[in-house]
mmCIF file of the N, C-alpha and C atoms, coordinates in Angstrom:
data_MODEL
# 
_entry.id   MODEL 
# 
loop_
_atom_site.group_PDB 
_atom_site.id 
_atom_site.type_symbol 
_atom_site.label_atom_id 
_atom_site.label_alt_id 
_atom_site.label_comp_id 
_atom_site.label_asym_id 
_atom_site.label_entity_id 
_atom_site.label_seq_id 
_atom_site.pdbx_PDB_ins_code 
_atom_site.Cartn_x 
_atom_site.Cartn_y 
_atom_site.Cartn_z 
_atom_site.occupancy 
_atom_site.B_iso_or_equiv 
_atom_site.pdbx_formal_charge 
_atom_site.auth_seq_id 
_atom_site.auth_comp_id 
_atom_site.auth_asym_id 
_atom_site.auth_atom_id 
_atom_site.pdbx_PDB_model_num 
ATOM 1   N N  . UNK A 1 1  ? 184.633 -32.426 -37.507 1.00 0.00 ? 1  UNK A N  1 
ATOM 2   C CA . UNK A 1 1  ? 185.619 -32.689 -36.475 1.00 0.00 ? 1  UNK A CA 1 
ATOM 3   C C  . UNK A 1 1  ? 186.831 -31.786 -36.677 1.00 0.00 ? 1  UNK A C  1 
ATOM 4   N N  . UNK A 1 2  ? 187.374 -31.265 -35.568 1.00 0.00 ? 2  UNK A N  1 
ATOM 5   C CA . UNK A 1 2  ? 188.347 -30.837 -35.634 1.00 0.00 ? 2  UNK A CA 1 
ATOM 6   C C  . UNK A 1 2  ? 189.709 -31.106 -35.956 1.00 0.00 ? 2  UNK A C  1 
ATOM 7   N N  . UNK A 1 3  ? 190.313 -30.536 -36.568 1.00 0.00 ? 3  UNK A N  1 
ATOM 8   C CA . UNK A 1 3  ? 191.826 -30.989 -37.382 1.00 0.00 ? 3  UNK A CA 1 
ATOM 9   C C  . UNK A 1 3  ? 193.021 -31.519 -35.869 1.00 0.00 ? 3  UNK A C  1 
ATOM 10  N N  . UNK A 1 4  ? 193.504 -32.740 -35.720 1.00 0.00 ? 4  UNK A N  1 
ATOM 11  C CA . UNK A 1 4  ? 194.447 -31.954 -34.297 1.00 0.00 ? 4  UNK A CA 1 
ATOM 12  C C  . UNK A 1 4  ? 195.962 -31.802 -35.149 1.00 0.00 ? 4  UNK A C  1 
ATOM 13  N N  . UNK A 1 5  ? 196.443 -31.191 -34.511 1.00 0.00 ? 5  UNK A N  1 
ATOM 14  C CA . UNK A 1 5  ? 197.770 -30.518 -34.451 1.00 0.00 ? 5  UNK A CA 1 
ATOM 15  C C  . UNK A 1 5  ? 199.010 -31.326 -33.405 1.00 0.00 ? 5  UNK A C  1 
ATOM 16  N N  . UNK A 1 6  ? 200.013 -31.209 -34.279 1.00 0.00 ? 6  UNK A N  1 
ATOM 17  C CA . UNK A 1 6  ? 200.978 -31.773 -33.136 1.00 0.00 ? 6  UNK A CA 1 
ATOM 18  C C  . UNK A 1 6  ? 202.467 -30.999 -33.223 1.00 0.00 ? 6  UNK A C  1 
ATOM 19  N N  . UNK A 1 7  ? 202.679 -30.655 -32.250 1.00 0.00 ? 7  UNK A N  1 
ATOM 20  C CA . UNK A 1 7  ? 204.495 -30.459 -32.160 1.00 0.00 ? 7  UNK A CA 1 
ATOM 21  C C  . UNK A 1 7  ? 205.351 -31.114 -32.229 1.00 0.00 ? 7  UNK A C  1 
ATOM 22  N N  . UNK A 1 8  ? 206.515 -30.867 -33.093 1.00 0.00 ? 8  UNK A N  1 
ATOM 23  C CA . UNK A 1 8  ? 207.712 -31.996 -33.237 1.00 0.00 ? 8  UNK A CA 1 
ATOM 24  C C  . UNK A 1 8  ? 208.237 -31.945 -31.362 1.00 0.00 ? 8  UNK A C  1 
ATOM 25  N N  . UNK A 1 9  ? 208.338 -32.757 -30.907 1.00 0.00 ? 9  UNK A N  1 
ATOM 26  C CA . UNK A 1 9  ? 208.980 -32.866 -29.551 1.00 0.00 ? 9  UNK A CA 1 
ATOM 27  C C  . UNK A 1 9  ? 210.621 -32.530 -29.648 1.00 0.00 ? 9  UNK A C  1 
ATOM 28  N N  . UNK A 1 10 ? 211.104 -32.115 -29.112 1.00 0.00 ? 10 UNK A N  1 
ATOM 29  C CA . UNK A 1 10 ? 212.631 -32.574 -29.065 1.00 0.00 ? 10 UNK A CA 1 
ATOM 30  C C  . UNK A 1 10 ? 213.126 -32.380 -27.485 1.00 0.00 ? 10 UNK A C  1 
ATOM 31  N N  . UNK A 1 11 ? 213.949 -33.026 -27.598 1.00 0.00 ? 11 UNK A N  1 
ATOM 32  C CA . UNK A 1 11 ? 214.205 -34.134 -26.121 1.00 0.00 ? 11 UNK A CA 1 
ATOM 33  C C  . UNK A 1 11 ? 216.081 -32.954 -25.866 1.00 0.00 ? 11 UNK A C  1 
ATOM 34  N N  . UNK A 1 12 ? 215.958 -32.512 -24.797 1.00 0.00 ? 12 UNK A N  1 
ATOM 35  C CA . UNK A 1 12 ? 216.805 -31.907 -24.998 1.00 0.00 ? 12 UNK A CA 1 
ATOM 36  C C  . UNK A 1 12 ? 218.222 -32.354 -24.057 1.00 0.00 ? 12 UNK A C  1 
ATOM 37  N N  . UNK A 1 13 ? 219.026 -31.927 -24.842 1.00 0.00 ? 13 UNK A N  1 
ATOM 38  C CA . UNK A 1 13 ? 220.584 -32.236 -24.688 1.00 0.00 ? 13 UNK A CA 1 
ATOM 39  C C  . UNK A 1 13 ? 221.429 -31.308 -23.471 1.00 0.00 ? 13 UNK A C  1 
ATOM 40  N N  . UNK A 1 14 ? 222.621 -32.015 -22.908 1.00 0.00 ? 14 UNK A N  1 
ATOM 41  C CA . UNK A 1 14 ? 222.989 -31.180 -21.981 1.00 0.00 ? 14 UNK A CA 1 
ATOM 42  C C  . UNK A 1 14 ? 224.359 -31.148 -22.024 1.00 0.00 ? 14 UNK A C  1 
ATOM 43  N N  . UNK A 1 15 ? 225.165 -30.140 -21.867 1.00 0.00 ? 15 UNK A N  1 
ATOM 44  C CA . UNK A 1 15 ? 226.314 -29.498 -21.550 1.00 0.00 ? 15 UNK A CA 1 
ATOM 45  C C  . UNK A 1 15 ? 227.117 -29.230 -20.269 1.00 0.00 ? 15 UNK A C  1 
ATOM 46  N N  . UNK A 1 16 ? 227.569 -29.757 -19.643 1.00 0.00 ? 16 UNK A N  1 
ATOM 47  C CA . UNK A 1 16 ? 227.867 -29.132 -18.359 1.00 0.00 ? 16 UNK A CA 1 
ATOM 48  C C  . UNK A 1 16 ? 229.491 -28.605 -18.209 1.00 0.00 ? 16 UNK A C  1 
ATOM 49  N N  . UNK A 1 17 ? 229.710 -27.829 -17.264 1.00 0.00 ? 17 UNK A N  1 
ATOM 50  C CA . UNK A 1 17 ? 230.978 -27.162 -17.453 1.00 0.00 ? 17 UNK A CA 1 
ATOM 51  C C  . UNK A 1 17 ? 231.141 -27.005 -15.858 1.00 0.00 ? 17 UNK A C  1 
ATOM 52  N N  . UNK A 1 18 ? 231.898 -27.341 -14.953 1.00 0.00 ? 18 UNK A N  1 
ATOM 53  C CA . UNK A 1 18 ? 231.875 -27.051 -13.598 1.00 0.00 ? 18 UNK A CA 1 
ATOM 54  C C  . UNK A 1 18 ? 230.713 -26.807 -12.732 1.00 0.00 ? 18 UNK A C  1 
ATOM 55  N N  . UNK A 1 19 ? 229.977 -27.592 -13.057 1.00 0.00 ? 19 UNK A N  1 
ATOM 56  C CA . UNK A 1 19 ? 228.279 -27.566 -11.983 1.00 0.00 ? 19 UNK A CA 1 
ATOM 57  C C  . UNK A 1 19 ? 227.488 -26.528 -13.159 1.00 0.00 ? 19 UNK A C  1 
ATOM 58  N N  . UNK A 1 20 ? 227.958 -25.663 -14.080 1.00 0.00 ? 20 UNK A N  1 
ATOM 59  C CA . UNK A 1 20 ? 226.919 -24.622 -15.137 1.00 0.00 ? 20 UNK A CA 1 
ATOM 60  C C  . UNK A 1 20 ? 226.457 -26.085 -16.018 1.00 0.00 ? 20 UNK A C  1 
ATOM 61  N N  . UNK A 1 21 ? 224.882 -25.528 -16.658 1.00 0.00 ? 21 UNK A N  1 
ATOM 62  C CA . UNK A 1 21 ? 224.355 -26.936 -17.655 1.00 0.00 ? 21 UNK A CA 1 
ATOM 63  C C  . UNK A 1 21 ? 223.854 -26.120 -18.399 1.00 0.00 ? 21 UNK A C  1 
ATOM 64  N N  . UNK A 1 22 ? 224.327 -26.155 -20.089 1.00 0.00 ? 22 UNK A N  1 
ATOM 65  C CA . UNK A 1 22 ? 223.695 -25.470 -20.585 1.00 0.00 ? 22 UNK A CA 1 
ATOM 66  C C  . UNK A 1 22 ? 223.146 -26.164 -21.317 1.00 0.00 ? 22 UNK A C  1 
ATOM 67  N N  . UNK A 1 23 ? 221.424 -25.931 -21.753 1.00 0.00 ? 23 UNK A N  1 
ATOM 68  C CA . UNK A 1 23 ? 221.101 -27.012 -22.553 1.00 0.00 ? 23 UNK A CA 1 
ATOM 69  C C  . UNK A 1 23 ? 220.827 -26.976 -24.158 1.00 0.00 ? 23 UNK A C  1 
ATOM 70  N N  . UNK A 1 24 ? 220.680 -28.011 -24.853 1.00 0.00 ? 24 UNK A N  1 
ATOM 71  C CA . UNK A 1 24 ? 220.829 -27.611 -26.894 1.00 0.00 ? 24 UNK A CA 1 
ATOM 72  C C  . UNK A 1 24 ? 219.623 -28.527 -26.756 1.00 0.00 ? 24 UNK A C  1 
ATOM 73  N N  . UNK A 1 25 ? 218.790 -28.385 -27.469 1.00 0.00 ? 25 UNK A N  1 
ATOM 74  C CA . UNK A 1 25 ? 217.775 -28.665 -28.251 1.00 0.00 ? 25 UNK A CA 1 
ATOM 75  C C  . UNK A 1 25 ? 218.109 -30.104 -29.240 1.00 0.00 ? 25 UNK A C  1 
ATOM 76  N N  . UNK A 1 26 ? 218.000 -30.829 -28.983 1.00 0.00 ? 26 UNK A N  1 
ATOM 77  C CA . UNK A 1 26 ? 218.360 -32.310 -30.034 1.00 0.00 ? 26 UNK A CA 1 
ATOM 78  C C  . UNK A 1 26 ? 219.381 -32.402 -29.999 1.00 0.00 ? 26 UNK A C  1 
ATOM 79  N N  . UNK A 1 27 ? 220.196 -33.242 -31.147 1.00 0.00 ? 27 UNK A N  1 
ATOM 80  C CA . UNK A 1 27 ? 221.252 -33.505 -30.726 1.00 0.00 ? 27 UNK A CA 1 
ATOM 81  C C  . UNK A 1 27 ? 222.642 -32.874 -30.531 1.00 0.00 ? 27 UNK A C  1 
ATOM 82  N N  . UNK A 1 28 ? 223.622 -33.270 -29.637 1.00 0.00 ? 28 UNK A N  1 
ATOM 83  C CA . UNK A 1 28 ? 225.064 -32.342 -29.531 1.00 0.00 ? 28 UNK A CA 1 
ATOM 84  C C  . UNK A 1 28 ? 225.885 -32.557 -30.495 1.00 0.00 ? 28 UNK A C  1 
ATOM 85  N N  . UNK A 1 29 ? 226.634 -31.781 -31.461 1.00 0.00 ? 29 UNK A N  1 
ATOM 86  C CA . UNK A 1 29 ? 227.498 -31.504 -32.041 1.00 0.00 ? 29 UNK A CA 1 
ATOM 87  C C  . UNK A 1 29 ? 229.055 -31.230 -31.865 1.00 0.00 ? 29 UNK A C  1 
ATOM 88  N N  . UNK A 1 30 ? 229.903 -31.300 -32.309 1.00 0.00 ? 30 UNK A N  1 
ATOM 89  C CA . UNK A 1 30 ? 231.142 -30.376 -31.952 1.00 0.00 ? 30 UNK A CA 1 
ATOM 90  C C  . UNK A 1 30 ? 230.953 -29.206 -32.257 1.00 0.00 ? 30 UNK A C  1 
ATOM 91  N N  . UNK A 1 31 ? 230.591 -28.284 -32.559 1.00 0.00 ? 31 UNK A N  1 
ATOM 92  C CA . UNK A 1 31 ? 230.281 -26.547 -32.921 1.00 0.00 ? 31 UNK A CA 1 
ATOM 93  C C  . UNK A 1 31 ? 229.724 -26.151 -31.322 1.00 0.00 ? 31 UNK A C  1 
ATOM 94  N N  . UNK A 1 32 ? 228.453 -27.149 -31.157 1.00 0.00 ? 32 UNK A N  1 
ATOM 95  C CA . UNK A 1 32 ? 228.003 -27.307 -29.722 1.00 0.00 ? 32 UNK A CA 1 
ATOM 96  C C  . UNK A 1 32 ? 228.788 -27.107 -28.655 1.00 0.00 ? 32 UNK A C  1 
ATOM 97  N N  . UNK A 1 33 ? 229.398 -27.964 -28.657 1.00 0.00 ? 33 UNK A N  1 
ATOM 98  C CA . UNK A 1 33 ? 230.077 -27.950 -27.663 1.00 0.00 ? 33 UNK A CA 1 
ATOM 99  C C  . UNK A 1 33 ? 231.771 -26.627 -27.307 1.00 0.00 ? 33 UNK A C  1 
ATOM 100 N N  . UNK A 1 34 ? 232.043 -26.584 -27.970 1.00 0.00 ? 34 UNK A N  1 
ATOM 101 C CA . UNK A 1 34 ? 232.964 -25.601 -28.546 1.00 0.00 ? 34 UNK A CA 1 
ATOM 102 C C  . UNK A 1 34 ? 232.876 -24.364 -28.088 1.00 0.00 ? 34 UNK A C  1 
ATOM 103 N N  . UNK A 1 35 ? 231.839 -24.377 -28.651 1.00 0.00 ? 35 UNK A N  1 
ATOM 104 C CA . UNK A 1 35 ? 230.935 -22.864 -28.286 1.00 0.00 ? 35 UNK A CA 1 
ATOM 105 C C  . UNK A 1 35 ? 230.736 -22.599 -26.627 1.00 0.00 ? 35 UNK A C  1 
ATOM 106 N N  . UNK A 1 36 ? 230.005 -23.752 -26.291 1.00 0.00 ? 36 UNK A N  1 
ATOM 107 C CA . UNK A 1 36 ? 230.199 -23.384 -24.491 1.00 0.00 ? 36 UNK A CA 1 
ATOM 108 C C  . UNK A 1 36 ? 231.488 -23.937 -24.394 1.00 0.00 ? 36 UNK A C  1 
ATOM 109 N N  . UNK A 1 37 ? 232.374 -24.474 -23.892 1.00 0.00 ? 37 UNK A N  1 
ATOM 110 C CA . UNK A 1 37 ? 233.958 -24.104 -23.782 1.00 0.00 ? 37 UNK A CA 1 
ATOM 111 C C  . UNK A 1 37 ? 233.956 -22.440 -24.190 1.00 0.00 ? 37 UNK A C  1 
ATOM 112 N N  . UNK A 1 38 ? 234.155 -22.173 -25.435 1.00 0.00 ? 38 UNK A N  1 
ATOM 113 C CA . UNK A 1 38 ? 234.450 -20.743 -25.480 1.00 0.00 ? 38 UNK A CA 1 
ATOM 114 C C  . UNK A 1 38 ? 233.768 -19.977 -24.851 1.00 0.00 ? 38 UNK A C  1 
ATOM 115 N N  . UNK A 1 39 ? 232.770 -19.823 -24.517 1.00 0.00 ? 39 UNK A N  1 
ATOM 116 C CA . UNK A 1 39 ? 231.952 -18.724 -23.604 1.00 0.00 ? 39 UNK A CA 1 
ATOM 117 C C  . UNK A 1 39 ? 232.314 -19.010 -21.584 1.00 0.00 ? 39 UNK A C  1 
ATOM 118 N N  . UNK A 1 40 ? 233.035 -19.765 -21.508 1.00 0.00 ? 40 UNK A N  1 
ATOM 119 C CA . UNK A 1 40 ? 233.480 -20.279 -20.431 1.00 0.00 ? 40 UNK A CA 1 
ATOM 120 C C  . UNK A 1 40 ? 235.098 -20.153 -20.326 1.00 0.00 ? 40 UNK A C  1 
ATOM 121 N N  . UNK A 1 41 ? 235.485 -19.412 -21.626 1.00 0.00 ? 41 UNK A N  1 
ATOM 122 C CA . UNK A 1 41 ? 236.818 -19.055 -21.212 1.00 0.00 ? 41 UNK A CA 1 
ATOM 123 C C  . UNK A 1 41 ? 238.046 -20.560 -21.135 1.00 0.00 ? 41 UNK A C  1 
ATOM 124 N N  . UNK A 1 42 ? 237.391 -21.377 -21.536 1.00 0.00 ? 42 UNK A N  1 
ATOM 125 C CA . UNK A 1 42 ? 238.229 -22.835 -21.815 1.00 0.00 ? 42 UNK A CA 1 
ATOM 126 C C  . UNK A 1 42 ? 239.188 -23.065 -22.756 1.00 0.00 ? 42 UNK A C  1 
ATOM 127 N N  . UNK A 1 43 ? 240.123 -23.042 -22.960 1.00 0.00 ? 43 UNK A N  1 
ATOM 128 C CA . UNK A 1 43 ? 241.311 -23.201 -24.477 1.00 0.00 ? 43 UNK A CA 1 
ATOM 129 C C  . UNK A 1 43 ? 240.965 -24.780 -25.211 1.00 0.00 ? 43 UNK A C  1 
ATOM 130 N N  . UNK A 1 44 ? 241.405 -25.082 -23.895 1.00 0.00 ? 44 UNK A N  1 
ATOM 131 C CA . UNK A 1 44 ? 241.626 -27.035 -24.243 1.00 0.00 ? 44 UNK A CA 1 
ATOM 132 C C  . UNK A 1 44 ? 240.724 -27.649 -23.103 1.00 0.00 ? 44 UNK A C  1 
ATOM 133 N N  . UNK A 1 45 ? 240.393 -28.728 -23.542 1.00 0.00 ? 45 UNK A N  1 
ATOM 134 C CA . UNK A 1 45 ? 239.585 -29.434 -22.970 1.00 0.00 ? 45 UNK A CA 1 
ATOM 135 C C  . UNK A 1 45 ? 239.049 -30.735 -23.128 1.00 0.00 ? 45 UNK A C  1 
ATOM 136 N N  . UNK A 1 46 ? 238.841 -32.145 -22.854 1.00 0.00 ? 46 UNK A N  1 
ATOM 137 C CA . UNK A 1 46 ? 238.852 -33.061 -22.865 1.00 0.00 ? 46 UNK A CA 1 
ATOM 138 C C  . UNK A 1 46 ? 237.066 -33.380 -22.587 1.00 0.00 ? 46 UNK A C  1 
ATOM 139 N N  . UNK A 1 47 ? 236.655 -34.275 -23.003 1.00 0.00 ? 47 UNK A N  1 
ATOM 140 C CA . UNK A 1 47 ? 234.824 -34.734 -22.848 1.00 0.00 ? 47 UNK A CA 1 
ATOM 141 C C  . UNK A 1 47 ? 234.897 -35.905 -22.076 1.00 0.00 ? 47 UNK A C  1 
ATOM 142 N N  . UNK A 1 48 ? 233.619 -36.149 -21.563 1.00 0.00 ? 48 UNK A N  1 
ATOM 143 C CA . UNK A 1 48 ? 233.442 -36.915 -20.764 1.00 0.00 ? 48 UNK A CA 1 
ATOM 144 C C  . UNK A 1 48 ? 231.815 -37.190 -20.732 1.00 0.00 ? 48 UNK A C  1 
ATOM 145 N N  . UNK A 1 49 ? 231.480 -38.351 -21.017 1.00 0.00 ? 49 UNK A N  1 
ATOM 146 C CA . UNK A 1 49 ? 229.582 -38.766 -20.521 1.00 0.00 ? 49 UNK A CA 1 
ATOM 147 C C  . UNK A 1 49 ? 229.464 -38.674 -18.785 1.00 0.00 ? 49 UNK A C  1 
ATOM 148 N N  . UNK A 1 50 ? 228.370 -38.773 -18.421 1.00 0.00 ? 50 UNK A N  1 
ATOM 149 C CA . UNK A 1 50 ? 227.877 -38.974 -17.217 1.00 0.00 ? 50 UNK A CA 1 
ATOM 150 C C  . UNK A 1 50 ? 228.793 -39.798 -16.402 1.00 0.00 ? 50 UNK A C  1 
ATOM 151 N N  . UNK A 1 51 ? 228.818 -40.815 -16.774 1.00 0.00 ? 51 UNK A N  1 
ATOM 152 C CA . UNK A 1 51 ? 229.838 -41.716 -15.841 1.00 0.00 ? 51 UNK A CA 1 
ATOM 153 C C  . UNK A 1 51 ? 230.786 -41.709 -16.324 1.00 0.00 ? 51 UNK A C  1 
ATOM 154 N N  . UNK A 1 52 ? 231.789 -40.738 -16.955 1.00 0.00 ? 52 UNK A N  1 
ATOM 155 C CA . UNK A 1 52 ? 233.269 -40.692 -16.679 1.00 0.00 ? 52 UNK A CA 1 
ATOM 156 C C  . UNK A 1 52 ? 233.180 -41.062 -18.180 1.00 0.00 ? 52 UNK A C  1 
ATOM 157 N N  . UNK A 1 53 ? 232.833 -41.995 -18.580 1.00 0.00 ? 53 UNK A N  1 
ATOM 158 C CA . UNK A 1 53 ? 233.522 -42.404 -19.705 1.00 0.00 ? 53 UNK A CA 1 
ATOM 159 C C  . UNK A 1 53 ? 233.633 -41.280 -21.085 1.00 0.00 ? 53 UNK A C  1 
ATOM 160 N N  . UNK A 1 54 ? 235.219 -41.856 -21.821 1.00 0.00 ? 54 UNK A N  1 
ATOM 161 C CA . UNK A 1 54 ? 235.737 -40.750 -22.602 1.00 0.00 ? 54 UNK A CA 1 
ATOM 162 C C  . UNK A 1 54 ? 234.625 -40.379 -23.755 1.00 0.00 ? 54 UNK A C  1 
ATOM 163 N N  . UNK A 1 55 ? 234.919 -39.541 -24.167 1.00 0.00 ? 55 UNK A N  1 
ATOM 164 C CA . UNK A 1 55 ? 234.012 -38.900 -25.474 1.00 0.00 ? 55 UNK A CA 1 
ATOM 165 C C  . UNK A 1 55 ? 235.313 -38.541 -27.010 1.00 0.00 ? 55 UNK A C  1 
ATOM 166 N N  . UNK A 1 56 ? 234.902 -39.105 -27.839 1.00 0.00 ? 56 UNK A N  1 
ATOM 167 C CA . UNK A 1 56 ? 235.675 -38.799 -28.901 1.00 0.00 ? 56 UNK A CA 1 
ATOM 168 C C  . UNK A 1 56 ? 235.392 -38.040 -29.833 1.00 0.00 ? 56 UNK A C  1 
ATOM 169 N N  . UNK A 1 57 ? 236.101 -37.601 -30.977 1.00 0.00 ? 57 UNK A N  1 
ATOM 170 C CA . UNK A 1 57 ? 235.352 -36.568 -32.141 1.00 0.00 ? 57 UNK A CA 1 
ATOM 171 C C  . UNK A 1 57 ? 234.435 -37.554 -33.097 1.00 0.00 ? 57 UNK A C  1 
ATOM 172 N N  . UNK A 1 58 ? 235.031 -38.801 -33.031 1.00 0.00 ? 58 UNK A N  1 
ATOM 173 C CA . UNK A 1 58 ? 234.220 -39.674 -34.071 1.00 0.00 ? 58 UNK A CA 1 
ATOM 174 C C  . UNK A 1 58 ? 233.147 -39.660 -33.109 1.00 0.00 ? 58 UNK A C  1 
ATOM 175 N N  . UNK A 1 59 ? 232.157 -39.540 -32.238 1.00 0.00 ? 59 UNK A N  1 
ATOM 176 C CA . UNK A 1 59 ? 231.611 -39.986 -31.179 1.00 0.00 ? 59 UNK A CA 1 
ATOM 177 C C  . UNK A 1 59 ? 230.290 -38.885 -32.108 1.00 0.00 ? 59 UNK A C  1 
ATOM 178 N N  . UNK A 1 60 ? 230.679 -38.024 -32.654 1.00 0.00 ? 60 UNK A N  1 
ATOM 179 C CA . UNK A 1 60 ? 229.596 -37.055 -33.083 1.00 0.00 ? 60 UNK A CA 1 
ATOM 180 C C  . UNK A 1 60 ? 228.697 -37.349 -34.186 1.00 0.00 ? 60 UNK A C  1 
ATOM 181 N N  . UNK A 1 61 ? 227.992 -36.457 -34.159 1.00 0.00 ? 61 UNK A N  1 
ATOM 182 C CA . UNK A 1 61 ? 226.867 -36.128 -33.230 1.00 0.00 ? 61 UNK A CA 1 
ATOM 183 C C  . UNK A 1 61 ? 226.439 -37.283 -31.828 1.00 0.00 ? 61 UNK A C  1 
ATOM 184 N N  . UNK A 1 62 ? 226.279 -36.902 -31.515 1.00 0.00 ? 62 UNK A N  1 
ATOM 185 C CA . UNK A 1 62 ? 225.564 -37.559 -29.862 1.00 0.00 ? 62 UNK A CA 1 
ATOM 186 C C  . UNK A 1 62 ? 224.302 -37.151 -30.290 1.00 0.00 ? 62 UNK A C  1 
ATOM 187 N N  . UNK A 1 63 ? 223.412 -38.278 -29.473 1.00 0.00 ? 63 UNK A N  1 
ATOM 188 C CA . UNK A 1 63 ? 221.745 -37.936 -29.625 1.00 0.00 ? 63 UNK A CA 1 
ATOM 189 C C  . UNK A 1 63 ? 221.262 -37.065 -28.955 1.00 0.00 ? 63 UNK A C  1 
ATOM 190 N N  . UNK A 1 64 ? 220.060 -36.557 -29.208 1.00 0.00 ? 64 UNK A N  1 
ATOM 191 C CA . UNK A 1 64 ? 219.219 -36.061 -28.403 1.00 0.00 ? 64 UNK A CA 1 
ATOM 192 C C  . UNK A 1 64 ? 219.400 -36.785 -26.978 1.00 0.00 ? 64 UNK A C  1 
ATOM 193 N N  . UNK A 1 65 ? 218.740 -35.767 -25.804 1.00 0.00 ? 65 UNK A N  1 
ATOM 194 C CA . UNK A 1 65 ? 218.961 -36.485 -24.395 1.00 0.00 ? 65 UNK A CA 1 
ATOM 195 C C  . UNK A 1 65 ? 220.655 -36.837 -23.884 1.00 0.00 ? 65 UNK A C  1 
ATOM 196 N N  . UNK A 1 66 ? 221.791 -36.885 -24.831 1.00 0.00 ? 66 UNK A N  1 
ATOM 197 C CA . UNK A 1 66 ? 222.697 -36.913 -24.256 1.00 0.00 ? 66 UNK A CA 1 
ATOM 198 C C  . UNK A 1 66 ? 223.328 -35.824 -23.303 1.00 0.00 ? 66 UNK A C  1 
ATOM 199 N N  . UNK A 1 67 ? 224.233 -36.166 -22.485 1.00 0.00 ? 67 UNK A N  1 
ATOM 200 C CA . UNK A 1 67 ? 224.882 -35.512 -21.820 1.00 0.00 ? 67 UNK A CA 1 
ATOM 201 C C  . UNK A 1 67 ? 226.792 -35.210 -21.612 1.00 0.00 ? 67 UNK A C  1 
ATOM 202 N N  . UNK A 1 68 ? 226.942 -34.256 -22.043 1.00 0.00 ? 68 UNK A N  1 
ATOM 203 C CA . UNK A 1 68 ? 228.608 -34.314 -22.177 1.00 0.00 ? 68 UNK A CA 1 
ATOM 204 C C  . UNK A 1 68 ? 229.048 -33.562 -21.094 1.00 0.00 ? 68 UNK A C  1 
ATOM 205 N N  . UNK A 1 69 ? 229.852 -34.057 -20.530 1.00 0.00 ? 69 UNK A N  1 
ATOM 206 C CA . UNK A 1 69 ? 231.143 -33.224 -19.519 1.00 0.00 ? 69 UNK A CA 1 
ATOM 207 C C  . UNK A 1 69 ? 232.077 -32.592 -20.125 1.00 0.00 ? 69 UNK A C  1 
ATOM 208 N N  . UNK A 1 70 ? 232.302 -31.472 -20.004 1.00 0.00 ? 70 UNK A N  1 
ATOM 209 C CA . UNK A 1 70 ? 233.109 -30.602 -20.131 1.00 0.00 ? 70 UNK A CA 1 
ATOM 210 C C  . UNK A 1 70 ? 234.746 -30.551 -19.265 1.00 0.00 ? 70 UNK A C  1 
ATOM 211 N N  . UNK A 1 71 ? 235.708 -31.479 -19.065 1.00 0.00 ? 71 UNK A N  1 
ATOM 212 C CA . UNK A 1 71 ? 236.709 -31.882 -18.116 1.00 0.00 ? 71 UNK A CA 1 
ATOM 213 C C  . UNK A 1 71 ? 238.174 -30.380 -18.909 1.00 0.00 ? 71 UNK A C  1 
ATOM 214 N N  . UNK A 1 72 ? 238.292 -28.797 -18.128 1.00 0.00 ? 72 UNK A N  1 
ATOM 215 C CA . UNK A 1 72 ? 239.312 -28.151 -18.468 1.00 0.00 ? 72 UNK A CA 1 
ATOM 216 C C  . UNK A 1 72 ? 240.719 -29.292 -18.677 1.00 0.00 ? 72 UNK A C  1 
ATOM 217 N N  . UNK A 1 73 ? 241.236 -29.271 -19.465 1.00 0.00 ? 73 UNK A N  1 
ATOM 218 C CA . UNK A 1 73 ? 242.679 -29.601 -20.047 1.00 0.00 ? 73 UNK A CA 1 
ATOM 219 C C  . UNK A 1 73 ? 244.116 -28.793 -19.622 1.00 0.00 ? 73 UNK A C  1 
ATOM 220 N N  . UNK A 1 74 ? 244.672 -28.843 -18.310 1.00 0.00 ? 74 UNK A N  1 
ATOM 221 C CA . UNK A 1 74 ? 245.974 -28.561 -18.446 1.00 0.00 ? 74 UNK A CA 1 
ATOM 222 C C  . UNK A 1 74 ? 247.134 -29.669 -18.761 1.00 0.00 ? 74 UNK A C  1 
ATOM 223 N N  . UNK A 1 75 ? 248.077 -29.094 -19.195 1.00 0.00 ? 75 UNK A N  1 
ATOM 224 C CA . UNK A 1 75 ? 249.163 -29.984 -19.838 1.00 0.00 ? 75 UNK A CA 1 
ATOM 225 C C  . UNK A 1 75 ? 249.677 -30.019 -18.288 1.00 0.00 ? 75 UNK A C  1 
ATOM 226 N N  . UNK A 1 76 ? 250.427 -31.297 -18.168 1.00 0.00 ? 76 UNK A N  1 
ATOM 227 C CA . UNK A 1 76 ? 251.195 -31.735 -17.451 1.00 0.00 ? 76 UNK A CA 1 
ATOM 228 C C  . UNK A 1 76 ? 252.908 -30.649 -17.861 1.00 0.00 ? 76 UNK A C  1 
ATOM 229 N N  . UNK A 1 77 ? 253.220 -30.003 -16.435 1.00 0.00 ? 77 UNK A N  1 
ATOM 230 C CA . UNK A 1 77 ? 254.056 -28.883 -16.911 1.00 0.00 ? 77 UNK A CA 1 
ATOM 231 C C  . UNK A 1 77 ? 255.940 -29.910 -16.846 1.00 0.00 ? 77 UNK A C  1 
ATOM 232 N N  . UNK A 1 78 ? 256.188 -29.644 -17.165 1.00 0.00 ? 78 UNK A N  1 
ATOM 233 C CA . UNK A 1 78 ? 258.135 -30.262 -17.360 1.00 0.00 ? 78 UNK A CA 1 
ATOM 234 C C  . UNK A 1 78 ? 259.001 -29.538 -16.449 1.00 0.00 ? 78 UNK A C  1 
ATOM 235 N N  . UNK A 1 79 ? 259.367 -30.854 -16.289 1.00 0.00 ? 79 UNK A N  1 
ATOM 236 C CA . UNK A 1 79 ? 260.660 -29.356 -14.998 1.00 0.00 ? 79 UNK A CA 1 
ATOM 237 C C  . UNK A 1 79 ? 261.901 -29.774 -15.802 1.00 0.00 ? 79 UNK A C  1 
# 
């Protein structure tokens, strides 16, 4: 009989930045995420899940299959 073989699956993760989705392979990181901000020209920036709700640094790693929003950060300016 033949030997079978199997592939580790991984369930992949998503990024989004103004309608762009870039996707990571298992789970999201902060380096992850960072990285697209920077290739998107982003300084500051705030996270967000699917439905709005906030994302924190303790929040990391996120699983596989998650999804983070990318929300640009301007400061509220002072007059």
């Amino acid at each position: 009989m033949s030997e079978v073989f199997e592939t580790n699956s991984v369930v992949v993760s998503k990024v989004i930045y103004n309608g762009n989705v870039t996707e990571i392979n298992g789970e999201i990181n902060v380096t992850d995420v960072k990285k697209v901000a920077s290739e998107a020209g982003i300084k500051k920036f705030t996270l967000e899940t699917e439905n709005g709700d906030p994302i924190h640094s303790s929040d990391f790693p996120l699983p596989s299959g998650s999804t983070v929003v990318i929300k640009e950060y301007n400061a509220p300016k002072v007059s």
